[in-house]
C-alpha positions in Angstrom: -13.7 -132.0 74.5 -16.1 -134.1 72.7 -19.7 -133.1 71.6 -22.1 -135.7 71.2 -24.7 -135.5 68.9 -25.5 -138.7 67.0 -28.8 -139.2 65.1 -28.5 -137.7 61.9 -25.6 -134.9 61.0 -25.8 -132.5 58.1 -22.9 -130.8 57.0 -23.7 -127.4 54.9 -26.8 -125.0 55.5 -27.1 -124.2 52.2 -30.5 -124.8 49.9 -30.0 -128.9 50.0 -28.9 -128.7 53.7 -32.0 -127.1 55.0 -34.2 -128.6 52.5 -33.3 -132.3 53.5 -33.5 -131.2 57.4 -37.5 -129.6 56.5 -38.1 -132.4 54.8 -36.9 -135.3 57.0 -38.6 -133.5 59.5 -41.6 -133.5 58.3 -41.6 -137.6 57.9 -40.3 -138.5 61.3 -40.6 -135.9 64.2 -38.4 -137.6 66.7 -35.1 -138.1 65.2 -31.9 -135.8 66.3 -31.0 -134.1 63.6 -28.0 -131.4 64.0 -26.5 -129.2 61.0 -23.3 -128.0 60.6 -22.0 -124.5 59.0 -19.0 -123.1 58.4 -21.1 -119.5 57.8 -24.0 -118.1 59.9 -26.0 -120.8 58.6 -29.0 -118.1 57.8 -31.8 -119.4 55.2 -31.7 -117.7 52.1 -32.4 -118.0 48.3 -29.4 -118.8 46.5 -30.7 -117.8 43.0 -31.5 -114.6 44.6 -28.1 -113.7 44.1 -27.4 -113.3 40.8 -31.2 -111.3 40.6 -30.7 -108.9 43.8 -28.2 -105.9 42.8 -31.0 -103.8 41.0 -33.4 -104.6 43.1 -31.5 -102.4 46.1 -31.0 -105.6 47.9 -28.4 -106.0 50.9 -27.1 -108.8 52.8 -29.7 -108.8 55.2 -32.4 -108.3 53.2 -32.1 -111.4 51.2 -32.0 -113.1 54.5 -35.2 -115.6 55.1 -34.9 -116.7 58.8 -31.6 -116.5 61.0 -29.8 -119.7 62.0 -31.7 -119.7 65.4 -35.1 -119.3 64.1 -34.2 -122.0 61.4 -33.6 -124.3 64.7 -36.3 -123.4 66.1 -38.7 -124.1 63.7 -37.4 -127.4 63.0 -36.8 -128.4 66.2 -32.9 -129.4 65.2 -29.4 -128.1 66.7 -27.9 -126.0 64.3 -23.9 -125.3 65.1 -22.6 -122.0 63.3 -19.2 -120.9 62.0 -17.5 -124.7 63.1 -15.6 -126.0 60.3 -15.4 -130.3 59.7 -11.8 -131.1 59.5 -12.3 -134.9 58.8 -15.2 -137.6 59.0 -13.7 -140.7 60.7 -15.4 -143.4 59.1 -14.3 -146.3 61.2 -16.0 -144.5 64.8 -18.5 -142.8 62.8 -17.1 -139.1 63.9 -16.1 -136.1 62.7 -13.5 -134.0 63.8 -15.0 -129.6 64.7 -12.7 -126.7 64.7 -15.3 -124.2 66.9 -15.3 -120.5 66.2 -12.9 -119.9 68.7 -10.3 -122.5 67.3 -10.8 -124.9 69.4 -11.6 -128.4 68.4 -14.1 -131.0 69.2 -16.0 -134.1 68.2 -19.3 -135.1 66.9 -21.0 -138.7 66.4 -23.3 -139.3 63.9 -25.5 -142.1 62.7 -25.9 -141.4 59.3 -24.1 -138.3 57.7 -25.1 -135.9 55.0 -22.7 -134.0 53.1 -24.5 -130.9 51.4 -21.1 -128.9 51.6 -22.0 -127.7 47.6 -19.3 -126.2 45.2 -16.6 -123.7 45.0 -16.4 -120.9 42.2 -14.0 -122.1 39.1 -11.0 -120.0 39.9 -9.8 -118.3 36.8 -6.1 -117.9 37.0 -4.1 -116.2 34.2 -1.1 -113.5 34.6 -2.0 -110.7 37.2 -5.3 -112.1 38.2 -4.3 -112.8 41.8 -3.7 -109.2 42.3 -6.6 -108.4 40.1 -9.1 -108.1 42.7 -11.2 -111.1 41.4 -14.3 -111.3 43.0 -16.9 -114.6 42.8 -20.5 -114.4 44.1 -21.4 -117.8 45.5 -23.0 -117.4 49.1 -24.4 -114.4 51.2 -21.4 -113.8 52.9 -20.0 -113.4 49.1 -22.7 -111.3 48.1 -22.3 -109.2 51.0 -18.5 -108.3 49.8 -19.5 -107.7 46.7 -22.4 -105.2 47.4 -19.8 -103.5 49.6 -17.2 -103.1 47.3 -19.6 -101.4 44.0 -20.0 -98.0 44.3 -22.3 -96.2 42.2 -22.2 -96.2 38.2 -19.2 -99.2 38.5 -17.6 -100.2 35.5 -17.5 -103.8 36.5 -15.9 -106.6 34.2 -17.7 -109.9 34.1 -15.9 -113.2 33.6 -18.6 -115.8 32.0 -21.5 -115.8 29.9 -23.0 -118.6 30.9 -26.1 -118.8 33.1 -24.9 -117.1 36.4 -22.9 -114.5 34.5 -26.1 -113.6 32.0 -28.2 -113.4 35.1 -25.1 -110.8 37.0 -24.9 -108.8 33.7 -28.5 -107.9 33.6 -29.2 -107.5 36.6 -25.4 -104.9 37.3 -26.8 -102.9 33.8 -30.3 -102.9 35.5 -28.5 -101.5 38.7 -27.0 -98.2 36.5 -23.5 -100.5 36.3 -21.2 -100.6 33.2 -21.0 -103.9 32.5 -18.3 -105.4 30.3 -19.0 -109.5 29.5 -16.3 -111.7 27.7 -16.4 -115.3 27.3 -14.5 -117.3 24.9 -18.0 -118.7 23.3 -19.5 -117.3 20.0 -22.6 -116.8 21.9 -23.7 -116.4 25.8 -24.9 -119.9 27.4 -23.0 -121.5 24.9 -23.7 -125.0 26.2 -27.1 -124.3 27.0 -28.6 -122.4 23.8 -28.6 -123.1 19.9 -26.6 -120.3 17.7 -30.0 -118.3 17.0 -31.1 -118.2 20.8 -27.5 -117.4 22.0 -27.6 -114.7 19.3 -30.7 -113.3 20.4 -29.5 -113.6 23.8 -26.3 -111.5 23.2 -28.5 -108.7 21.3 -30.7 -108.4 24.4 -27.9 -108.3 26.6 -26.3 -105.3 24.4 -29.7 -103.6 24.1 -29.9 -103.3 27.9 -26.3 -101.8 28.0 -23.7 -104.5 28.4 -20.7 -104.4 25.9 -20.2 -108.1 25.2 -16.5 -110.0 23.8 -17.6 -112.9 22.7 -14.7 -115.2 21.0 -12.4 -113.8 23.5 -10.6 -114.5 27.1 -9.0 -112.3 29.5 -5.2 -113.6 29.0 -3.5 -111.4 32.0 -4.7 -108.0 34.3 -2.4 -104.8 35.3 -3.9 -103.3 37.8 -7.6 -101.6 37.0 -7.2 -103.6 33.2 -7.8 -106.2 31.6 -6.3 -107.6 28.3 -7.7 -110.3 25.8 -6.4 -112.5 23.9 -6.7 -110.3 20.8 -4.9 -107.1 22.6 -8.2 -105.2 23.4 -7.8 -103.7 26.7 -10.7 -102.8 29.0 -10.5 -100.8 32.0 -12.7 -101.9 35.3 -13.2 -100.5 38.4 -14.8 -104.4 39.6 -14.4 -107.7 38.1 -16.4 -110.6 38.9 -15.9 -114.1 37.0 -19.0 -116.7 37.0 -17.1 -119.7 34.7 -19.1 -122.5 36.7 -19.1 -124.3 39.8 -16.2 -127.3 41.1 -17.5 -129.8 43.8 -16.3 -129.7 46.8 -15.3 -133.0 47.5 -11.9 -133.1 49.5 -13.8 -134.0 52.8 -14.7 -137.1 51.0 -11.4 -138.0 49.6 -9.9 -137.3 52.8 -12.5 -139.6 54.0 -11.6 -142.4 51.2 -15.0 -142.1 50.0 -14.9 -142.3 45.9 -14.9 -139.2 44.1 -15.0 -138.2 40.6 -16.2 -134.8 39.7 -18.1 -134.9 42.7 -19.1 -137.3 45.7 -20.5 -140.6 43.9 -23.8 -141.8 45.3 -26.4 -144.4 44.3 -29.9 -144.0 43.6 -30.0 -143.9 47.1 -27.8 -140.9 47.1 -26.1 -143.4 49.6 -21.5 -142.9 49.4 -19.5 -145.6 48.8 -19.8 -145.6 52.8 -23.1 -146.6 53.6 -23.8 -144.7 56.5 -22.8 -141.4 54.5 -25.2 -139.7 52.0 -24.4 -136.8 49.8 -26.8 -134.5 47.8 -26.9 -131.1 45.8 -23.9 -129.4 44.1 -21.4 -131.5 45.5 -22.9 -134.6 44.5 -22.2 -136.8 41.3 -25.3 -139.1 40.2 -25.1 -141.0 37.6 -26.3 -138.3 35.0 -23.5 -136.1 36.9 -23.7 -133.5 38.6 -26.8 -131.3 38.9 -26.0 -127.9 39.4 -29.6 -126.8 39.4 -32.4 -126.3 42.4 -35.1 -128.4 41.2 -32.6 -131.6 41.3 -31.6 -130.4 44.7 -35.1 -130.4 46.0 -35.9 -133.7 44.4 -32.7 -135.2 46.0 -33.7 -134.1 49.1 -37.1 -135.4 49.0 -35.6 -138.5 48.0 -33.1 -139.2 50.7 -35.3 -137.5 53.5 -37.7 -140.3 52.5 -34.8 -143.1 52.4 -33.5 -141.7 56.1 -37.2 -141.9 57.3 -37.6 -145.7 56.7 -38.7 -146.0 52.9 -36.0 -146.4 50.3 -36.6 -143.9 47.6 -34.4 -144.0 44.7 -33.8 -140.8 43.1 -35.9 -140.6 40.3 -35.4 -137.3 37.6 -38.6 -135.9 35.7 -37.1 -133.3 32.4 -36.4 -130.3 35.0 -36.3 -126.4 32.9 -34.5 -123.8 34.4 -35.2 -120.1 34.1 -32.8 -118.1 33.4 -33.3 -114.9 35.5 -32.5 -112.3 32.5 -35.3 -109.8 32.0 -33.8 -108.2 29.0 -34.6 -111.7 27.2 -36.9 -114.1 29.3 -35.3 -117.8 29.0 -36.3 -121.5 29.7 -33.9 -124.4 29.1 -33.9 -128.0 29.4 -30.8 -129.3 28.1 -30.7 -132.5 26.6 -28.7 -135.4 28.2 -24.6 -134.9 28.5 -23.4 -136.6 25.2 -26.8 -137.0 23.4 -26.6 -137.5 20.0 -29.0 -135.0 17.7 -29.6 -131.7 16.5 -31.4 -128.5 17.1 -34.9 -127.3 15.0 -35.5 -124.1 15.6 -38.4 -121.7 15.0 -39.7 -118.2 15.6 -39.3 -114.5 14.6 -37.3 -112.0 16.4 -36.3 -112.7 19.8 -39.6 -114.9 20.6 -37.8 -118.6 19.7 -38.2 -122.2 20.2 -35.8 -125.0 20.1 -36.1 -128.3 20.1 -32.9 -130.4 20.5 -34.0 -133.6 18.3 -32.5 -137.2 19.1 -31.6 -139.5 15.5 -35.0 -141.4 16.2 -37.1 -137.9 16.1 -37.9 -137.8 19.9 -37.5 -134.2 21.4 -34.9 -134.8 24.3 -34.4 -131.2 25.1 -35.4 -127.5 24.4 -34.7 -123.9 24.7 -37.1 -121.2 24.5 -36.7 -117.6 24.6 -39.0 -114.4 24.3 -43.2 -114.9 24.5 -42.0 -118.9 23.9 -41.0 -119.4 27.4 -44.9 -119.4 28.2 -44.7 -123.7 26.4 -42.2 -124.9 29.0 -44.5 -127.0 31.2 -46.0 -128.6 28.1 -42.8 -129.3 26.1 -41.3 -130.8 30.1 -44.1 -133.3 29.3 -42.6 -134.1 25.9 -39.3 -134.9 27.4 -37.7 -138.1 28.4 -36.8 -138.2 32.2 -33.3 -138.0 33.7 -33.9 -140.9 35.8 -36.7 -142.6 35.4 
């Protein structure tokens, strides 16, 4: 049985899915739009995630608007719980698997992938029977919640940005927290030696026990070994060691792939009645695993899709790190860039600049009372894409 839909289809309800339909919405009022979710396709606040625990939080409360209202209120079709099996390029189609197992067909006119990322998996001996748990969706976070009972001792796998963020907010919650990463410092590839520092005595302060230097190297059940023989006992564990693109409905697809779907300026495929955008898109500064790219991409291409071509263009974008124990802002410099960090401060208020050979600040961390200079350093910053 076939479903016709046509007009424009999104694939993915996440943060870029919802954000392109609200905004391509807003510029034309008569085109069919229709999103597709393989969840329940509510509207929620991703970064809410990682910030929720301690703040008595369930599922539903971090729900915004239900998939229905979401419709609604945009005036689009929004199909729940149906999985996209494969995009046929050549009758501009894709392939549905219903919630009942059934399968169907959709048209489209142009298509938007905004199907995001996976969790890293982190595979060493005994970890598939470890009880692993990742944190990437509500539906995740609902698990998760469900499975913590009171006073935890939960190991955490990461210290970068998402992990940070979990660790204060499970010590905040009453958890025992446990964090190893196999960086000298947390946010490794985001913060200078003296900010990380900082950033791991904060962490400690507020009751995490951090193993820095160090990787899990195989689990027995309820333990956890490192590399240097130190065994810790959990009760949860939870790894946060980055994001992977899904891209295998591209590929399928033979759209080009690379760590994630390549677009244009355009955010236009290799196909070019197929757009991608957010986390499972790769630009060409890469892949931007952050929300304020997201909501410029969707901007962008909502604009593009509305009858005005409007390249993606990148202003320097912070990020705040959500770890009260140690407020953060960082704006990392360009993948590759060639300089050096200046740091200056006392105690845990810090301010880095991440200096280019000609002098030019092209990034900066800032930690502590410091954070308050982020929207006038931003200014000091060359764009991504200009």
């Amino acid at each position: 049985m076939t479903s016709t839909a046509d007009g424009v289809v999104i694939v993915g309800s996440g943060l870029a899915g919802y954000t392109f339909a609200r905004e391509l919405r807003r510029r034309d009022s008569a085109v069919q739009i229709t999103l597709i979710t393989a969840d329940g396709g509510e509207a929620y606040s991703k970064p809410m995630l990682s910030a929720a625990f301690a703040q008595g939080k369930t599922h539903a409360d971090l729900v915004q608007k239900a998939a229905a209202l979401v419709a609604s209120d945009l005036s689009i079709r929004v199909m729940t719980r149906h999985q996209v099996e494969m995009i046929h390029r050549d009758r501009r189609r894709l392939t549905l698997r219903r919630p009942d197992g059934t399968g169907t067909e959709i048209g489209y006119e142009q298509l938007v992938l905004a199907v995001g990322a996976d969790p890293r998996p982190y595979r060493v001996e005994g970890s598939a029977a470890a009880g692993l748990f990742t944190v990437n969706d509500l539906d995740d976070y609902a698990l998760w919640r469900e499975a913590l009972t009171p006073g935890a001792r939960v190991l955490l796998i990461g210290a970068g940005l998402i992990g940070c963020e979990f660790a204060n907010d499970l010590v905040t919650g009453g958890h025992a927290v446990t964090l190893v990463d196999p960086a000298p410092w947390p946010l490794g590839r985001l913060l200078p030696a003296e900010l990380g520092i900082a950033m791991a005595a904060a962490l400690a302060k507020a009751g995490a026990v951090l193993h820095l230097n160090r990787s899990v190297t195989a689990f027995t059940p309820g333990l956890a070994v490192l590399d240097d023989g130190t065994q810790i006992p959990f009760d949860r564990a939870l790894t946060a060691i980055g994001l992977v693109p899904r891209t295998a409905l591209a590929a399928a697809a033979g759209l080009a792939v690379m760590r994630g779907i390549v677009v244009d300026r355009l955010l236009r495929t290799s196909d070019p009645s197929i757009y991608a955008l957010g986390d499972c898109a790769e630009t060409e500064v890469g892949p931007l695993p952050y929300i304020a790219p997201l909501l410029a991409e969707a901007k962008a291409l909502a604009a593009t899709l509305a009858g005005t071509e409007t390249p993606l263009a990148l202003p320097a974008l912070p990020v705040v790190v959500k770890t009260p124990a140690l407020p953060t802002t960082v704006c990392p410099p360009p993948p590759g860039a060639e300089g050096h960090w200046r740091v200056e401060g006392e105690g845990c208020d810090l301010k880095a600049l991440f200096v280019g050979p000609d002098g030019q600040p092209l990034g900066f961390a800032l930690c502590g009372k410091r954070t308050a200079e982020a929207r006038t350093l931003a200014t000091e910053i060359p764009p991504l894409l200009a």
